[in-house]
LOLUMRO-882443 format. One line per field, with one value per atom (N, C-alpha, C, O): x, y, z; residue in three letters; residue number from 1. Coordinates in nm, 4 decimals. Each point is the difference from the previous one (the first is absolute). Layout:
<recs>
u: c(X	...)
v: c(Y	...)
w: c(Z	...)
type: c(ALA	...)
seq: c(NUM	...)
</recs>
This chain:
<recs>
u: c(1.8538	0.1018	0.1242	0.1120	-0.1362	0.1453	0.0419	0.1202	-0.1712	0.0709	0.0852	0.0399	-0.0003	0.0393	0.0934	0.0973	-0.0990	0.0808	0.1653	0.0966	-0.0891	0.1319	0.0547	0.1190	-0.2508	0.0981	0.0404	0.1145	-0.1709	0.0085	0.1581	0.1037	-0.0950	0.1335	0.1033	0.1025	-0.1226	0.0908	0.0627	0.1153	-0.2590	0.0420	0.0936	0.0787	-0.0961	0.0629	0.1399	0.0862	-0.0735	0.1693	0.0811	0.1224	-0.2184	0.0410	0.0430	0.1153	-0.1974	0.0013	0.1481	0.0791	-0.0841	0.1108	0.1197	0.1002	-0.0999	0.1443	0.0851	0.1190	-0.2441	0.0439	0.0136	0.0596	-0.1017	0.0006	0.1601	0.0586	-0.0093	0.1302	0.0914	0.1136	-0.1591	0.0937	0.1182	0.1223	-0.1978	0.1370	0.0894	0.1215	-0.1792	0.0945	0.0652	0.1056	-0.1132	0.1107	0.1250	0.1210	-0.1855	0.1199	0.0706	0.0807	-0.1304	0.0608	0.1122	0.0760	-0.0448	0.0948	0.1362	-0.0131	0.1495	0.0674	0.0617	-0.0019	0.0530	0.0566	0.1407	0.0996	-0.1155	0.1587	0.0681	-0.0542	0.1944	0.0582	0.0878	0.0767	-0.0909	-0.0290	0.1637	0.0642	-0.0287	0.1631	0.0803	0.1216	-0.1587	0.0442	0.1178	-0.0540	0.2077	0.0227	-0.0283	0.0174	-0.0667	-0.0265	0.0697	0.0957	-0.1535	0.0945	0.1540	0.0418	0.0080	0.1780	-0.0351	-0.0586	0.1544	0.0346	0.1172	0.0432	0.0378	0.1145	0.0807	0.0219	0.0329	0.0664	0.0588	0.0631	-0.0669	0.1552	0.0560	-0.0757	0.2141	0.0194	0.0191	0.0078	-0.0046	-0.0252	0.1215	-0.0173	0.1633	0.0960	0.0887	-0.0209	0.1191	0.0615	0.1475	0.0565	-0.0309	0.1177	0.0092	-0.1004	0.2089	-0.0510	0.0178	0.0979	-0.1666	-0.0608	0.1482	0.0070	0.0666	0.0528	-0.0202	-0.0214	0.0261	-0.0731	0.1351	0.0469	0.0137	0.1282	-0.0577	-0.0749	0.0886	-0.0501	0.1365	-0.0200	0.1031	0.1250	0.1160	0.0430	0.0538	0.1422	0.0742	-0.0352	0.1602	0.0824	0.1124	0.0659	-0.0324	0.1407	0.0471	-0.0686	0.2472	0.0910	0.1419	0.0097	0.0723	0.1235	0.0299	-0.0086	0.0447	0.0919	-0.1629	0.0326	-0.1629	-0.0421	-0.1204	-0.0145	-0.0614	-0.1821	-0.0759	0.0266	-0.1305	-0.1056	-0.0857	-0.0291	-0.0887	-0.1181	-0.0811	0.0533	-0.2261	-0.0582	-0.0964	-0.0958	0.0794	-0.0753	-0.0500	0.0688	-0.2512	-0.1071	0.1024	0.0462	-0.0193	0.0263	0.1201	-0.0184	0.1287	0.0770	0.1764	0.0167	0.0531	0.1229	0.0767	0.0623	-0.0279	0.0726	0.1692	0.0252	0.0277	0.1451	0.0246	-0.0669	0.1403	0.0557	0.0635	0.1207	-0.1832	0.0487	-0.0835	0.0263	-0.1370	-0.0977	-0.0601	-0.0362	-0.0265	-0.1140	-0.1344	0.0026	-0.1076	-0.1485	-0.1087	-0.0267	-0.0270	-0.0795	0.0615	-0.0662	0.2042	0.0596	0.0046	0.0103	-0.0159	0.0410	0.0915	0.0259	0.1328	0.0840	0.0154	-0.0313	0.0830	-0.0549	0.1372	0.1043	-0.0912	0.1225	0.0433	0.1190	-0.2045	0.0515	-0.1209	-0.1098	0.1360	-0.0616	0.0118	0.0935	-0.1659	-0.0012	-0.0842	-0.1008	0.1104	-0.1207	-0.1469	-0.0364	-0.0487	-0.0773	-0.0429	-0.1223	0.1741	-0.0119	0.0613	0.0678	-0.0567	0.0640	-0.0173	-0.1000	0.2130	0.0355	0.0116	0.0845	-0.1891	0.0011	-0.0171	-0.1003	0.2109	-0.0306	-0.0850	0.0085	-0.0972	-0.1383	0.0998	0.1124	-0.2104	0.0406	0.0155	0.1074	-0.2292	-0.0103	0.1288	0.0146	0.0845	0.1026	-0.0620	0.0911	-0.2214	0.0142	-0.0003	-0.0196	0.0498	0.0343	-0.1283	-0.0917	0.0883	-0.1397	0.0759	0.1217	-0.2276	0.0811	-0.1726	-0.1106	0.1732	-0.0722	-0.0294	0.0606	-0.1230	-0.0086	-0.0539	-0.1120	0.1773	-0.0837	-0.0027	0.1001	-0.1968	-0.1056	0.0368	0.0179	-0.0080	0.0382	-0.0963	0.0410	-0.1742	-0.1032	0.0331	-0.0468	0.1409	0.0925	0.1297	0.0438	0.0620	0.0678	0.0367	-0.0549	0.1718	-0.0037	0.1968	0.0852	-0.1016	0.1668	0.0716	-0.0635	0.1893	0.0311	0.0671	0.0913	-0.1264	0.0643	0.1464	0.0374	0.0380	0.1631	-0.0002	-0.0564	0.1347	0.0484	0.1380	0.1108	-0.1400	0.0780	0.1737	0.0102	0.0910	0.1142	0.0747	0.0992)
v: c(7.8198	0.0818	0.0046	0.0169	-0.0331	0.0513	-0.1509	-0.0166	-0.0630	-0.1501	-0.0497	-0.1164	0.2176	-0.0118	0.0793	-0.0395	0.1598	0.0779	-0.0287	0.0377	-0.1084	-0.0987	-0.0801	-0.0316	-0.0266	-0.1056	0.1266	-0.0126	0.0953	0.0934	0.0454	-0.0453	0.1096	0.0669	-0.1201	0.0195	-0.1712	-0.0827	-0.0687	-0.0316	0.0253	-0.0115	0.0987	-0.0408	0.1777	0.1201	-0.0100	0.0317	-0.1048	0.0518	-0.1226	0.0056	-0.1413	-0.1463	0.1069	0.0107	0.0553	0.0057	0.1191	0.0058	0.0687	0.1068	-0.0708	0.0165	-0.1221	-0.0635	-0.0638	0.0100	-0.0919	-0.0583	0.0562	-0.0644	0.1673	0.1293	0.0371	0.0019	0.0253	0.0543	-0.1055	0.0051	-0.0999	-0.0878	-0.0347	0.0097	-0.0381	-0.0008	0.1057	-0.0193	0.1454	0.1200	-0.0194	0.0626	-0.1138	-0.0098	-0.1088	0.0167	-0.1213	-0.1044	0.0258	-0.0746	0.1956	0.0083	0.0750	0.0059	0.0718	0.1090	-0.0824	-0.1062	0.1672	-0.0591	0.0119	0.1133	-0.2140	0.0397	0.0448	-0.0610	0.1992	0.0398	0.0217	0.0343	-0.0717	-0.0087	0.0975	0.0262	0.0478	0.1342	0.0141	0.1041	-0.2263	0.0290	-0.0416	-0.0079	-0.0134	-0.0300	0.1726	0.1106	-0.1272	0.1258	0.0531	-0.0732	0.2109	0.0304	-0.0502	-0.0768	0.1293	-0.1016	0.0773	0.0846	-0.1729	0.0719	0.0414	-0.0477	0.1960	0.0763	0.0262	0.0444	-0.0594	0.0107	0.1247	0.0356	0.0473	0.1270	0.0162	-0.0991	0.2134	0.0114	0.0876	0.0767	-0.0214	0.0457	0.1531	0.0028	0.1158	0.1368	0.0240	0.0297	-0.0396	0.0128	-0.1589	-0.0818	0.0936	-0.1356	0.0464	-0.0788	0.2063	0.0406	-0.0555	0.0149	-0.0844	-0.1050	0.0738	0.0737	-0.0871	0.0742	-0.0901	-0.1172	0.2146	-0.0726	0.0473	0.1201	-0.2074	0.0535	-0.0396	-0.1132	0.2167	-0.0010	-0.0442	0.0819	-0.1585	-0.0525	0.0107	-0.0004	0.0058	0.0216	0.0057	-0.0896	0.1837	0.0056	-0.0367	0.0447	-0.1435	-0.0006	0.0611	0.0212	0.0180	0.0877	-0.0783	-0.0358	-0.0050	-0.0777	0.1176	0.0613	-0.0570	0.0618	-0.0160	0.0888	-0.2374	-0.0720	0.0220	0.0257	-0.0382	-0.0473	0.1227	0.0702	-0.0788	0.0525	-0.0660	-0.0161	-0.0220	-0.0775	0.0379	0.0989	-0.1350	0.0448	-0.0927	-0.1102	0.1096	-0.1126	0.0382	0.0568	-0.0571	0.0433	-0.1054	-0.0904	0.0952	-0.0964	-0.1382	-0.0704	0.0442	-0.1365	-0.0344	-0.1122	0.1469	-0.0217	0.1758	0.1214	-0.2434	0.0817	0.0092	-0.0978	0.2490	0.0293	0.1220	0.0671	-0.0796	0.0755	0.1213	-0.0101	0.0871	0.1252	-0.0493	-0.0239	0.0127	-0.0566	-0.0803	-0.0547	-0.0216	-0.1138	0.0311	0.1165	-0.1979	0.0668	-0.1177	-0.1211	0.2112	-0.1090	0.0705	0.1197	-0.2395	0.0498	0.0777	-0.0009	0.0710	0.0744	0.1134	0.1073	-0.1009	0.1213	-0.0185	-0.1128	0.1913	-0.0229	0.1271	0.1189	-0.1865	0.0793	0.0921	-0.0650	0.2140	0.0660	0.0340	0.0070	0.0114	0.0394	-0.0492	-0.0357	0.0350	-0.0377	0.0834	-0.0188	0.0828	0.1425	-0.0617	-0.0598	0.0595	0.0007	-0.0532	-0.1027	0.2142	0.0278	-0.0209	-0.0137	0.0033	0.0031	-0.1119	-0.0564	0.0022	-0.0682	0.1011	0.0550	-0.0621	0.0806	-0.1706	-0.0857	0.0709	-0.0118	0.0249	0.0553	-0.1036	0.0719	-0.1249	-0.1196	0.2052	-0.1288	-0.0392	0.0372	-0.1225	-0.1024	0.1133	0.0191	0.0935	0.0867	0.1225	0.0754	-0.0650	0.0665	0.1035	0.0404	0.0102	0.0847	-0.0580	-0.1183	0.2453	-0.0447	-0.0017	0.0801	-0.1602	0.0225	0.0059	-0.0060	0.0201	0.0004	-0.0559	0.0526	-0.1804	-0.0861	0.0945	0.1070	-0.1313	0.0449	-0.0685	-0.0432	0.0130	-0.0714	0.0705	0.0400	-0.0284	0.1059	-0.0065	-0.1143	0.2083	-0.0075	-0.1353	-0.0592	0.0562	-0.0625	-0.1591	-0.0944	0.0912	-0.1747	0.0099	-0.1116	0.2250	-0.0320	-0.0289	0.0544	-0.1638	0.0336	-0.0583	-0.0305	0.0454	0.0139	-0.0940	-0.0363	-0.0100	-0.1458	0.0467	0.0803	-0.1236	0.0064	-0.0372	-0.1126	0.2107	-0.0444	-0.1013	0.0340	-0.1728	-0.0357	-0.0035	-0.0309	0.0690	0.0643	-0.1092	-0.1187	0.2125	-0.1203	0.0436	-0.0647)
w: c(11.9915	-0.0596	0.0864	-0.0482	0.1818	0.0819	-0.0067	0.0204	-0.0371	-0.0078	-0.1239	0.0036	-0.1436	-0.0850	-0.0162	-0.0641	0.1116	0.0263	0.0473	-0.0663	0.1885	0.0189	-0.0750	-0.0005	-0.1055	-0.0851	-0.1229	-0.0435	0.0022	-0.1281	0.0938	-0.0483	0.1439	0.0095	-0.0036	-0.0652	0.1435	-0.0229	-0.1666	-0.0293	-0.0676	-0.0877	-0.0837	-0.0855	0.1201	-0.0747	0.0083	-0.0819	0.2482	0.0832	-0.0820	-0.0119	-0.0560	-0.0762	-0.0925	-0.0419	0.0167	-0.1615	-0.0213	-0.0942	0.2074	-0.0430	0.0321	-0.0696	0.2039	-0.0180	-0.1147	-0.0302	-0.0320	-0.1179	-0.1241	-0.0864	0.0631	-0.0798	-0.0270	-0.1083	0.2337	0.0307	0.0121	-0.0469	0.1079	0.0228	-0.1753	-0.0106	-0.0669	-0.1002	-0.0299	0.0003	-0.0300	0.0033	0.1307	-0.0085	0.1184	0.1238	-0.0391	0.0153	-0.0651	-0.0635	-0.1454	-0.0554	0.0096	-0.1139	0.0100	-0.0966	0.2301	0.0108	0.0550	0.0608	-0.0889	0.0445	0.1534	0.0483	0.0275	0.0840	-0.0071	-0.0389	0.0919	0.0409	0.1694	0.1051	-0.1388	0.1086	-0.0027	-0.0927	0.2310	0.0339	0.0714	0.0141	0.0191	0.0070	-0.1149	0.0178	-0.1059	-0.1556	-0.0344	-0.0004	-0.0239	-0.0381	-0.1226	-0.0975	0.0771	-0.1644	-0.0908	0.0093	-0.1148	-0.1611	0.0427	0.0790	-0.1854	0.0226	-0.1700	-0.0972	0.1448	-0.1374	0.0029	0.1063	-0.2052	-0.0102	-0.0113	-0.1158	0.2227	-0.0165	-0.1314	-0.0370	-0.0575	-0.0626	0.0276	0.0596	-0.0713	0.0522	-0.1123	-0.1228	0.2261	-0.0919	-0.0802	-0.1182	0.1737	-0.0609	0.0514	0.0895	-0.1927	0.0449	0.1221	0.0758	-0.0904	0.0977	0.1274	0.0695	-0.0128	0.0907	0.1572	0.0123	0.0778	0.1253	0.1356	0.0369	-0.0079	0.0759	0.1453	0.0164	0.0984	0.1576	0.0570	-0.0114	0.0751	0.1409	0.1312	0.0534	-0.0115	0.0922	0.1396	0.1215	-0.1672	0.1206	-0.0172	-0.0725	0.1227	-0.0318	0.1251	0.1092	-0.1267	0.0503	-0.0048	-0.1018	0.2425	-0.0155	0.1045	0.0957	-0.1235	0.0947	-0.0434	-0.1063	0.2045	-0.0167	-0.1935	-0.0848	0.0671	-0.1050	-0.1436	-0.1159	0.1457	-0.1144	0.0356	0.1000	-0.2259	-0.0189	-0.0988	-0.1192	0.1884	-0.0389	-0.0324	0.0672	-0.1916	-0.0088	0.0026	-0.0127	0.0310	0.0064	-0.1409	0.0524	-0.1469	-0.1058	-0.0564	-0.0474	0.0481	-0.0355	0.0398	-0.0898	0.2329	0.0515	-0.0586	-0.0472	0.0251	-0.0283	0.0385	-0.0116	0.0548	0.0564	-0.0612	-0.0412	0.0019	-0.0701	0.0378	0.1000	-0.1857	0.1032	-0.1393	-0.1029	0.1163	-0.0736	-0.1570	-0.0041	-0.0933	-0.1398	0.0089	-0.1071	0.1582	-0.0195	-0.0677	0.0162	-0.1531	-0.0641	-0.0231	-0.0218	0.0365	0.0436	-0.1309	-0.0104	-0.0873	-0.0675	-0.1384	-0.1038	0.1119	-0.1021	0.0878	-0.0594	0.2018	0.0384	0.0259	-0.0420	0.1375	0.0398	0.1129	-0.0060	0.0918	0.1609	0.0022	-0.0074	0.0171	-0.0058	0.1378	0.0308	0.0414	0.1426	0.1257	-0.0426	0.2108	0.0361	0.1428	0.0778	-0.0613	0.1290	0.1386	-0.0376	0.1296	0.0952	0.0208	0.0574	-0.1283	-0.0266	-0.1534	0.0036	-0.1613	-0.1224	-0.0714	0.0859	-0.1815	-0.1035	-0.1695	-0.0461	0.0015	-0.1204	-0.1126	0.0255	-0.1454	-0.0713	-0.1762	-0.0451	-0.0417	-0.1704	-0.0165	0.0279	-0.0879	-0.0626	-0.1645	-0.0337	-0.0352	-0.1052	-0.0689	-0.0570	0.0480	-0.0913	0.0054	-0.0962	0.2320	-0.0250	0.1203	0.0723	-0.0353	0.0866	0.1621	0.0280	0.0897	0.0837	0.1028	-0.0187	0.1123	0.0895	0.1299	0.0174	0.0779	0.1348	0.1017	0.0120	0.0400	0.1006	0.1315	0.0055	0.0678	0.1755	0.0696	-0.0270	0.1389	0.0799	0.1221	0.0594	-0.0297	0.0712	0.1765	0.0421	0.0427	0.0718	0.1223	0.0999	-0.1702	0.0853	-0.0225	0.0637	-0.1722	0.0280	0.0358	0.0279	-0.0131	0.0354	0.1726	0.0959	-0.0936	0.1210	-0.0058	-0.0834	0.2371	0.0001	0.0927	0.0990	-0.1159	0.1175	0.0866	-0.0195	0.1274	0.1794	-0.0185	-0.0329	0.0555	-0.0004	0.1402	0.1040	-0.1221	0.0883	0.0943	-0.0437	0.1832	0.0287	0.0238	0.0309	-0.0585	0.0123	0.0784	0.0335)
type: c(UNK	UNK	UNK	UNK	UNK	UNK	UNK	UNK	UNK	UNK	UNK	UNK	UNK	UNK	UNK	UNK	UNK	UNK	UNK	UNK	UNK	UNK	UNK	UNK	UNK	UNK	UNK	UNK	UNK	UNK	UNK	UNK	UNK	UNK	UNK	UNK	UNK	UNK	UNK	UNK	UNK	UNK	UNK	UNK	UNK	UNK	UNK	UNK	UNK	UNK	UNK	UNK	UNK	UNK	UNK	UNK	UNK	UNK	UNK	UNK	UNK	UNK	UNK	UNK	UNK	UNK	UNK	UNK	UNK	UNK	UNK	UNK	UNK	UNK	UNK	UNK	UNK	UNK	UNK	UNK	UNK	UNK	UNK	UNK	UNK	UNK	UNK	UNK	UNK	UNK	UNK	UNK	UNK	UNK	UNK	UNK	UNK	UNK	UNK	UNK	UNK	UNK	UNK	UNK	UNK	UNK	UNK	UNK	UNK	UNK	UNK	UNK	UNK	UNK	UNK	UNK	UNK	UNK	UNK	UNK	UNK	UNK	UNK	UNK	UNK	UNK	UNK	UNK	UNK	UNK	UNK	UNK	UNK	UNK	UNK	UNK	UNK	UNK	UNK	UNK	UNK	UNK	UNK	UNK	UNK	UNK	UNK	UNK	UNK	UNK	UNK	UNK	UNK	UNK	UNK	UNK	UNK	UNK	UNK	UNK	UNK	UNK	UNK	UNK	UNK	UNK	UNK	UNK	UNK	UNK	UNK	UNK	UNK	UNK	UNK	UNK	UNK	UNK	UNK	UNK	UNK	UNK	UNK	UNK	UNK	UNK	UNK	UNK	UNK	UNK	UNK	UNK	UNK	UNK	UNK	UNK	UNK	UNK	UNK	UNK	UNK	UNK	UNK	UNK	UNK	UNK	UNK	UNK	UNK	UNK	UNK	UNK	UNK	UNK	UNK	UNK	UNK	UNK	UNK	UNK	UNK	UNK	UNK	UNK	UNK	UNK	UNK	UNK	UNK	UNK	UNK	UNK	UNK	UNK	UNK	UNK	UNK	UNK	UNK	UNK	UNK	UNK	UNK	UNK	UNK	UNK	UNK	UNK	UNK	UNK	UNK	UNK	UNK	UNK	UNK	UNK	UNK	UNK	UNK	UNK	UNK	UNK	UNK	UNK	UNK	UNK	UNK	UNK	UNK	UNK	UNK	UNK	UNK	UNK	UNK	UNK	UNK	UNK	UNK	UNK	UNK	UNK	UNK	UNK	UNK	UNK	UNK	UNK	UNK	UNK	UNK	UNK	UNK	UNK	UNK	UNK	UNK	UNK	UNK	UNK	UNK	UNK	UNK	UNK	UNK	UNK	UNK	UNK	UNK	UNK	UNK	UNK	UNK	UNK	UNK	UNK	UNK	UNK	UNK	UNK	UNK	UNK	UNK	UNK	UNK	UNK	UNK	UNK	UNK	UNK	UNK	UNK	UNK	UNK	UNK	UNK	UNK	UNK	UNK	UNK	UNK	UNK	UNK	UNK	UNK	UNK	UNK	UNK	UNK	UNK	UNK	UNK	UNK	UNK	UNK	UNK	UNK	UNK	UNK	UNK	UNK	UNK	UNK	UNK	UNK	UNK	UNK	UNK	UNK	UNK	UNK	UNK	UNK	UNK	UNK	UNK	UNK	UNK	UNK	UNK	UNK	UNK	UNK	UNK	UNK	UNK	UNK	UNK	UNK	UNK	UNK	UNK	UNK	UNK	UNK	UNK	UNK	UNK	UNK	UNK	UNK	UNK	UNK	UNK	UNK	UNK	UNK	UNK	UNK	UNK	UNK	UNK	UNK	UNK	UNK	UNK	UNK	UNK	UNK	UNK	UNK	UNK	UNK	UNK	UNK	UNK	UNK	UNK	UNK	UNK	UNK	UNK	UNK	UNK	UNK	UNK	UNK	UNK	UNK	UNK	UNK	UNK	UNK	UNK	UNK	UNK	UNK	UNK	UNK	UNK	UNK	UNK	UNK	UNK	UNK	UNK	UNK	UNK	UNK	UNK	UNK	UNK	UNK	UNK	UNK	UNK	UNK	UNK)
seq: c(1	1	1	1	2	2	2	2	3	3	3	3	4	4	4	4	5	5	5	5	6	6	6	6	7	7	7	7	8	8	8	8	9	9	9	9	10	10	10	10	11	11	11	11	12	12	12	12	13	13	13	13	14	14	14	14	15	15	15	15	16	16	16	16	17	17	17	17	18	18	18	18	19	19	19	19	20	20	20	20	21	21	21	21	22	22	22	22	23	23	23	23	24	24	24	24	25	25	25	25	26	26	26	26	27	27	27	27	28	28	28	28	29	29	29	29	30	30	30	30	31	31	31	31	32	32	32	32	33	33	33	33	34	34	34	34	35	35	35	35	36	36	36	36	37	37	37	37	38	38	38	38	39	39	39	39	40	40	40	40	41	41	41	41	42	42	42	42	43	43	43	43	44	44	44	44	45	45	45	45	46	46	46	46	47	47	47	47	48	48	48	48	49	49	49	49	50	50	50	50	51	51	51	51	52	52	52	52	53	53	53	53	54	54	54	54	55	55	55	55	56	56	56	56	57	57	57	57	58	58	58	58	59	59	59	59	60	60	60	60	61	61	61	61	62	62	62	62	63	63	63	63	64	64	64	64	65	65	65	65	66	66	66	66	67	67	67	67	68	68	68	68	69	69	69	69	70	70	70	70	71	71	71	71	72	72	72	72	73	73	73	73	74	74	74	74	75	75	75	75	76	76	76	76	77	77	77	77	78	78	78	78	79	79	79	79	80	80	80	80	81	81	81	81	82	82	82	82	83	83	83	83	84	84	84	84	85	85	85	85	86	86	86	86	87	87	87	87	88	88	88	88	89	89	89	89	90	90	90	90	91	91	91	91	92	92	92	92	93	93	93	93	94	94	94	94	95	95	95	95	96	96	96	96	97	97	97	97	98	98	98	98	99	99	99	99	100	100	100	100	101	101	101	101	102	102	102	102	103	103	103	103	104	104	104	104	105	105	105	105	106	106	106	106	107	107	107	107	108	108	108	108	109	109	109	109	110	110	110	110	111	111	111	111	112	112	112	112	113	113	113	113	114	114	114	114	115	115	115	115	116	116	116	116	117	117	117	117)
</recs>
């Protein structure tokens, strides 16, 4: 009896590998740095989102930097048109006629070293 015993557990360990073994090849492989599916945002309203990113001030001119692009006092981006340009803020009338007001935050601004003459 104890001499059958080794082959009964070896045949069992045959029998469960191959058992399993197709449910192991039937699954697929995934790749685990693969990025998720893409879904396509829409968007909630269509009113368009504009970001101040920096103002220039020179004696003669003022600058704005709005979504990557520079703009001066009467410039208009998108259907807005930029009315004034302060420091710290940009004053624009949206397409729709009302007025908004930009800021750019003191934690970007910063200020230029006069050179001395």
């Amino acid at each position: 009896m104890r001499s059958c015993v080794p082959s009964l557990l070896t045949g069992f360990a045959f029998w469960a590998l191959t058992a399993w073994a197709p449910s192991a090849q039937a699954q697929a492989l995934i790749d685990p740095t693969r990025p998720p599916d893409f879904l396509a945002v829409t968007p909630l309203h269509t009113q368009r989102t504009f970001h101040l990113t920096a103002i220039l001030i020179a004696r003669d001119r003022r600058l704005a930097v709005i979504n990557g692009v520079t703009l001066a006092v009467g410039a208009s981006l998108a259907g807005a048109t930029v009315l004034g340009i302060s420091p710290d803020s940009v004053r624009l009338r949206l397409p729709s006629g009302r007025l908004d007001r930009l800021t750019l935050y003191p934690t970007h601004m910063r200020t230029a070293l006069r050179s001395p003459r």
